[in-house]
N, C-alpha and C positions, 0 to 999 in steps of 0.2 A: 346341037341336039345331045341330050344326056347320054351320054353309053352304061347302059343298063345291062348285065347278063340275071334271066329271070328261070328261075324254075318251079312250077308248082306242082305240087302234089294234092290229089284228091281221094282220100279215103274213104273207099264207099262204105257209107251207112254213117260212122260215126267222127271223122277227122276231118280237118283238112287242111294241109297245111303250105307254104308258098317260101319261096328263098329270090331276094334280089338286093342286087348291088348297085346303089347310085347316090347320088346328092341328095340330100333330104329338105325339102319344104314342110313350112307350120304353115294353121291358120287357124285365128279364134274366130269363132262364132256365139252369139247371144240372142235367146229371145224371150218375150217375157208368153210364162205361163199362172199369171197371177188371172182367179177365178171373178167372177163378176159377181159377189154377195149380194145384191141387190136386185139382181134377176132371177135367182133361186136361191131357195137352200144350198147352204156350202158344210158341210158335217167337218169338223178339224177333227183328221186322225190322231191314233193314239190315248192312252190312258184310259175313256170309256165312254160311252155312248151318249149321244145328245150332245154335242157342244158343237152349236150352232155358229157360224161365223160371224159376224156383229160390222168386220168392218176391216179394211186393209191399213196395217202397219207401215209393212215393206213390201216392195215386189216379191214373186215367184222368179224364178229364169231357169233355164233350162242354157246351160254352156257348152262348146262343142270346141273340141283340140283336134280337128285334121291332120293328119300324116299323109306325106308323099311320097314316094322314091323316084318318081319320075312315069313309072308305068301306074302303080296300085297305089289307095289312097285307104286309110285307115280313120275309123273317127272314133275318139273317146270321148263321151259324153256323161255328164250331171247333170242331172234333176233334183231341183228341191222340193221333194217329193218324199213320204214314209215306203215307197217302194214300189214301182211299176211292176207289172205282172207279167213274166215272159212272154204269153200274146200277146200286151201290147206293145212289148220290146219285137218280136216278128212282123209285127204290122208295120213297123216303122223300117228294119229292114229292109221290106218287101218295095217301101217306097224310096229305097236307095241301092238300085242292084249295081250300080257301078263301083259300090266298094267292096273291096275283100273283106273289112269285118266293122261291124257297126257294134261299140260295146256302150250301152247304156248302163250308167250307175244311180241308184239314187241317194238322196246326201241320208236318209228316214229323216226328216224332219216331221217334228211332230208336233207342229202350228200350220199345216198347210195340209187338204185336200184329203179326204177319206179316196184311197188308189184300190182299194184291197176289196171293201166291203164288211169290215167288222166293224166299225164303228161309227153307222146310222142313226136314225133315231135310236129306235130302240133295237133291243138285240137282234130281234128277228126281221129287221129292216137292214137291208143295204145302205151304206152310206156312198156310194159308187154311182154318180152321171156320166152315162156314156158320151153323153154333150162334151163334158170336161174331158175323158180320156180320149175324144176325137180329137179335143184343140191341140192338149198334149202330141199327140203324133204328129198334127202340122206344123206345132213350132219348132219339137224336136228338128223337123226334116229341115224348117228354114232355118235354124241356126246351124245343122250341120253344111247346108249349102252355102251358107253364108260365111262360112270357114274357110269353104272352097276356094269362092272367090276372093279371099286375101291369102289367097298359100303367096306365102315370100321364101327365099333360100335362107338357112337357118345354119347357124351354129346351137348347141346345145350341153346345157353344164347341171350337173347333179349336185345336189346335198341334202344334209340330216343336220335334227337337232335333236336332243331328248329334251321331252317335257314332260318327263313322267309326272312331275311333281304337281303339272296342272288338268290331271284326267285321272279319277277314279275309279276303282271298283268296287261296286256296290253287292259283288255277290263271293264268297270264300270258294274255293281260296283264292287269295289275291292273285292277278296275275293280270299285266298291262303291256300292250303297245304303246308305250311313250314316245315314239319317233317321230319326228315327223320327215315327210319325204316331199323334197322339191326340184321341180324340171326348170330351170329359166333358157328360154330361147330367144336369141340375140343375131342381129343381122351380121351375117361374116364380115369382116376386115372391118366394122366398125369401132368408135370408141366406145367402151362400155361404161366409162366412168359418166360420158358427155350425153350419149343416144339412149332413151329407153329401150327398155326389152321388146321384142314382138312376141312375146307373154311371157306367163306365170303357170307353172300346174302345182300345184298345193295337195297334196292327199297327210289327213290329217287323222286321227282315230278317236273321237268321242260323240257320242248321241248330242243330236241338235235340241234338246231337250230345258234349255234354260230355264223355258218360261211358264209351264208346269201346266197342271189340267185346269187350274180354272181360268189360264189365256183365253179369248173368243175372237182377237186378230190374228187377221192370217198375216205370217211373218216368214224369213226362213230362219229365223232363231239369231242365234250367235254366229254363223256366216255372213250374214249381213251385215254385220258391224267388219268380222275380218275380210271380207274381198272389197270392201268400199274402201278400209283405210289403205290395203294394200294397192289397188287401180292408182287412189289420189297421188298413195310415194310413188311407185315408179312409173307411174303413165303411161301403163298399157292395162290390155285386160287379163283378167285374174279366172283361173277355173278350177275351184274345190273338189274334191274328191274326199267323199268316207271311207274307211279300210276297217279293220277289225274293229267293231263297236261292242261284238256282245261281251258276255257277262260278266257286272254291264259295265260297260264304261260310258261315262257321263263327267260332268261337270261338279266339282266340288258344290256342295250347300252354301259354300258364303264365299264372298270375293271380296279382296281389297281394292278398293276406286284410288284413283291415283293422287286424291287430297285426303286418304287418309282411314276415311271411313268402310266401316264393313259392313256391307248389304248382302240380304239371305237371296236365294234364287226365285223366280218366279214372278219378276216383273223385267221391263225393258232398261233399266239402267241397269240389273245385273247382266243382261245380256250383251250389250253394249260392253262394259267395261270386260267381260271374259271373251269377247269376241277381240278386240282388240289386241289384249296381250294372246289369243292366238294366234293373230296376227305379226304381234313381236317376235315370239317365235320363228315364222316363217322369216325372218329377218334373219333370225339369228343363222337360220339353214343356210341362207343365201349369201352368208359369209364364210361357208364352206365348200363353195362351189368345186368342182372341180370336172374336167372337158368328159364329155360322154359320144358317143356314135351309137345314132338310135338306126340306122341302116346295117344290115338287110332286114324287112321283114319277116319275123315269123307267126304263123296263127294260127292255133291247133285248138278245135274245140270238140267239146264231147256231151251228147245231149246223158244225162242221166235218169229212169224211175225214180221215184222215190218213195217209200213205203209208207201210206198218208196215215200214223198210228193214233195221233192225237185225235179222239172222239170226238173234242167241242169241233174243231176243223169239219172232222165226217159230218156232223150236225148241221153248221153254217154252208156248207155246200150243196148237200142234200135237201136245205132249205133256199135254196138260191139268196143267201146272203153274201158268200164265197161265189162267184161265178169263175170257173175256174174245171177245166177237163179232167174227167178221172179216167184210168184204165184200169184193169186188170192187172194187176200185181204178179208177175210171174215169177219171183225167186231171183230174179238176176236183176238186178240193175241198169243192165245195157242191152234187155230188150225189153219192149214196150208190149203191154199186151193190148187186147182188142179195149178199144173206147165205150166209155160205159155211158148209158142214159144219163142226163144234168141230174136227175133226185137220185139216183141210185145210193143206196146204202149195203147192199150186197154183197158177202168176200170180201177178200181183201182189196183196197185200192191203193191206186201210185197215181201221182202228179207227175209229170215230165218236167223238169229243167235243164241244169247243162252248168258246164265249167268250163274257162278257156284260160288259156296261156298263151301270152303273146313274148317274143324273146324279140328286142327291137334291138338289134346290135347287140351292142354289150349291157342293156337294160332288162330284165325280166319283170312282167308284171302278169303276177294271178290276178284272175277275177272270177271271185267265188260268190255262188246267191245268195242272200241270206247276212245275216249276223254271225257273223266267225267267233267263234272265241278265243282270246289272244293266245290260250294255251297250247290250240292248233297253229298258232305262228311260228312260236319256239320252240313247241316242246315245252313250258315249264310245267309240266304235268306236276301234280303231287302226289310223294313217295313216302309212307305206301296211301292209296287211298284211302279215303273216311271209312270206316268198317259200316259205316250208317248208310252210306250209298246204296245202291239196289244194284250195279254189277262192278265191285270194288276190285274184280281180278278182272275187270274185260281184259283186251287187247290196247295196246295204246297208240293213237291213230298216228301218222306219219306227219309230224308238221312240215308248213310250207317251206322252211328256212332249211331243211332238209331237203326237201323237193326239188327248190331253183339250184339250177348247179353256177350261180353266180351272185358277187355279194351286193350289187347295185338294184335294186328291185321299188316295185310299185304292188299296194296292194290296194282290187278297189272290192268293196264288199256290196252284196244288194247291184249284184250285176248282172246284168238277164234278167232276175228275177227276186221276191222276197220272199224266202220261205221259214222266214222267223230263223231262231235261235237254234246258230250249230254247237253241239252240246259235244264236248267229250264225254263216248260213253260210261268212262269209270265217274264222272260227276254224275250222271243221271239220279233222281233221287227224288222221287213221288211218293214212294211206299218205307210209311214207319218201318224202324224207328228211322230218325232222319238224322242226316249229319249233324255234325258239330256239337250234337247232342239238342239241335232247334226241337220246339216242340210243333212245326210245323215247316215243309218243306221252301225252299230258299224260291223266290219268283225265277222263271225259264223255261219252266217244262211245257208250261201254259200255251205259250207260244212257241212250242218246236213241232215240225212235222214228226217228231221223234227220234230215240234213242240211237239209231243206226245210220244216221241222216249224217252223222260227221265222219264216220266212216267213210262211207260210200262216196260224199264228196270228197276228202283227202284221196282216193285210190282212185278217181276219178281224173281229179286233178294230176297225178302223180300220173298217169296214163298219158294223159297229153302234153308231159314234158316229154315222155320217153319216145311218143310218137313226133314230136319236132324234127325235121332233119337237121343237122349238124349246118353250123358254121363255117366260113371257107377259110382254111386255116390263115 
C-alpha cells in the first residue's frame, strides 16, 4: 500500500487547496466528440456567421491526462473545441465528484462546433445544440474515466523548445509565446530508448485557425495532422493543450511543404504540412528532456466577477444568443452579486468565471479563461505605450512568469471557460485617434469582455498562488 501523508485545505467561499506525498500514476483517455452534420445543422465557430457544416474531415476528441498520488486523482483535459463555457465545464465536474480538480481546456478551434452561441445562422440566432453540449459532457466524462482505468506508475520528464519563428503575431506590438512545453511519461525502470511512452502532453501556443472562414469541414485544424504524426512516432497517446493564443497568435500565411513548394493558408494541405513541423517541434522538446516530480498535489482555485463591458456581448445575451448567467456587478471582483433575469439589460453586469493554479511538484501550471495575451506571460509590455491607446498610463498587470515562483511551468488558456481576448489595459484602444497611427482600431476589443478583464484575472491568479500551502522542504 502507497504511504501517503495528505493534507487538505478548504477555503471557504473562494480556495481550495490540498498537499500530498506519494508515487504518482498517469493515464490517457480519448473520446470522440465529432458532431453528426447530417442529422442537423452544425454552425463552424469563428470568423462569422452562417457556415454551415457540409461534412467531416477529421475527428473531434476530447483527451484526458489523469493524475494520481495514490489517494486524489486530478484530470487535465482538451477539447477541440473554440471554447466550453464554464457551466458546461461545472456540469461535467459535477459528474466526477471523486476528483479534487477537473481542468477542462479547449484547443478554440475554429473548424468545429458553435460552443458559445455567436455564430448561428444569423446574428441574432444561436449557433449553440444543447444536444451537442450534452454529448460533449458524456464523452468528456468517459474519456476522463477511461484514463482512470489505465493509471499505470509513472516516471516523468520535462522540456522546451522555441519556435518563435513558426507562430505569429497578427496584432502590434509584437510580442509571442514561442515555447513550446512538453510532459513525456514513461513506465519506471524501463528502457526508454526500446519501450514507448505511456503518453505525451504537448501545450503549444497558436490559434487552430489554418483553414480560414470559408472551410465548411469540421476538422480540428492543424492538431490533427500534429497528435496523429506524433501517436504513429512514439506509440502511445498524445494530449494537446492551447496556452496563450491571443493577440493573436496564429499561423504564418504561407508555409513551405517539404518538396519545396510554398502554399498560402486556408486549405488542408496547408494544414497538414504546419501541423506536422509543429509536431517536429515537439520532437525537438523531447530532446531536452529533463526528470520532473509532478507529486504532491496542489489546487488552488478562485471563482472571479467579471465586469461584462462589451455592449455587442450585453446584446447577444440579453437576446438569448449568448446563454450565459449575468449578476449584478458589485465593484469587487470576488463577490458575486444577486443573479439577474436571462434578458436583463440593466446596470451594470458581471459573468462569473475563475482562475486556478495547480503546483504539481516541482511543476506549476496556470490555467487562465479566455485568450491570454503573451504580454501577460512575460511582461513584454511596451515602453512607453502608444500615446493613441485609450489608457496609455494604466497600471501594468503582473505577468504569469512573475507569479509562478518556479521556472518549469504549463500554461493552459480557455480553461473553465472562454471569455475572449485578455487585453492589457495600456493596449486597449477602441477610441480615436488610434495607435500606431491606424486609421481604424487593431481587431480584439470586439471580442473581450473588456478593458479591466486582464487585470482582474492576473490579481486573481496571483491570489491563488499566494493562497497554495507551501512545499514540504
Amino acid at each position: 500500500m502507497k504511504r501517503t501523508l495528505f493534507l487538505a485545505l478548504f477555503l471557504t467561499g473562494f480556495c481550495a487547496e490540498g498537499l500530498a506525498w506519494a508515487d504518482l500514476a498517469v493515464g490517457f483517455g480519448k473520446a470522440d466528440i465529432t458532431p453528426d452534420v447530417q442529422k442537423k445543422a452544425v454552425w463552424i465557430a469563428g470568423y462569422g456567421h452562417g457556415r454551415k457544416a457540409t461534412g467531416v474531415h477529421d475527428p473531434l476528441w476530447t483527451r484526458a491526462v489523469v493524475l494520481e498520488d495514490g489517494d486524489r486523482k486530478i484530470a487535465m483535459v482538451a477539447v477541440d473545441l473554440v471554447g466550453l463555457q464554464r457551466p458546461t465545464v461545472q456540469d461535467i465536474r459535477a459528474k466526477l465528484p471523486d476528483f479534487q480538480h477537473v481542468m477542462v481546456s479547449s484547443t478554440h478551434n475554429h473548424e468545429g462546433p458553435d460552443v458559445i452561441g455567436l455564430w448561428g445562422p444569423a446574428p441574432t440566432m444561436t449557433g449553440v445544440d444543447p444536444e451537442y453540449i450534452a454529448l460533449v459532457v458524456q464523452r468528456v466524462v468517459e474519456a476522463v474515466r477511461q484514463a482512470e482505468t489505465s493509471l499505470k506508475p509513472a516516471r516523468v520528464e520535462y522540456g522546451t523548445a522555441d519556435g518563435t519563428e513558426i507562430v505569429d503575431d497578427s496584432r502590434k506590438p509584437v510580442a509571442k509565446d514561442g515555447i513550446m512545453r512538453i510532459l513525456r511519461f514513461s513506465s519506471p525502470g524501463q528502457n526508454q530508448a526500446t519501450t514507448p511512452p505511456l503518453g505525451i502532453l504537448v501545450q503549444w501556443n497558436c490559434h487552430p485557425e489554418s483553414l480560414g472562414s470559408k472551410n465548411t469541414m469540421i476538422t480540428a485544424d492543424f492538431l490533427h495532422a500534429t497528435v496523429q504524426q506524433l501517436e504513429q512516432t512514439y506509440h502511445c497517446p498524445v494530449a494537446y493543450f492551447s496556452g496563450a493564443i491571443g493577440g493573436l497568435m496564429s499561423n504564418p500565411g504561407t508555409w513551405k511543404l517539404p518538396d519545396g513548394r510554398v502554399v498560402a493558408d486556408g486549405n488542408f494541405e496547408y494544414a497538414d504540412a504546419y501541423g506536422k513541423d509543429v509536431a517536429n517541434l515537439a520532437v525537438k522538446a523531447l530532446g531536452t528532456l529533463e526528470p520532473i516530480e509532478l507529486t504532491p498535489f496542489v489546487v488552488s482555485t478562485r471563482p472571479v466577477a467579471l465586469k461584462l463591458e462589451n455592449p455587442v456581448f450585453k446584446l447577444m445575451r440579453a437576446g438569448g444568443v449568448m446563454d450565459r448567467d449575468g449578476f449584478a456587478w458589485t465593484g469587487d471582483p470576488y463577490k458575486t452579486g444577486e443573479k439577474l433575469p436571462s434578458r436583463s439589460t440593466k446596470g451594470e453586469i458581471a459573468i462569473e468565471s475563475e482562475v486556478s493554479y495547480l503546483r504539481l511538484g516541482q511543476l506549476h501550471v496556470a490555467a487562465i479563461p479566455g485568450e491570454l495575451y503573451p504580454e501577460l506571460v512575460y511582461g513584454q509590455f511596451q515602453e512607453p505605450a502608444d500615446a493613441g491607446a485609450d489608457f496609455p498610463d494604466a497600471a501594468l498587470e503582473t505577468p504569469v512568469v512573475k507569479i509562478l515562483p518556479g521556472p518549469k511551468w504549463l500554461l493552459f488558456g480557455l480553461a473553465a471557460d472562454e471569455v475572449g481576448y485578455i487585453i492589457p489595459r495600456r493596449q486597449w484602444d477602441e477610441k480615436p485617434p488610434f495607435a500606431y497611427g491606424r486609421p481604424k482600431a487593431q481587431y480584439g476589443e470586439i471580442n473581450s469582455v473588456g478593458p479591466n478583464a486582464a487585470a482582474t484575472l492576473m490579481n486573481a491568479f496571483a491570489d491563488c498562488v499566494k493562497a497554495a500551502p507551501p512545499a514540504k522542504p
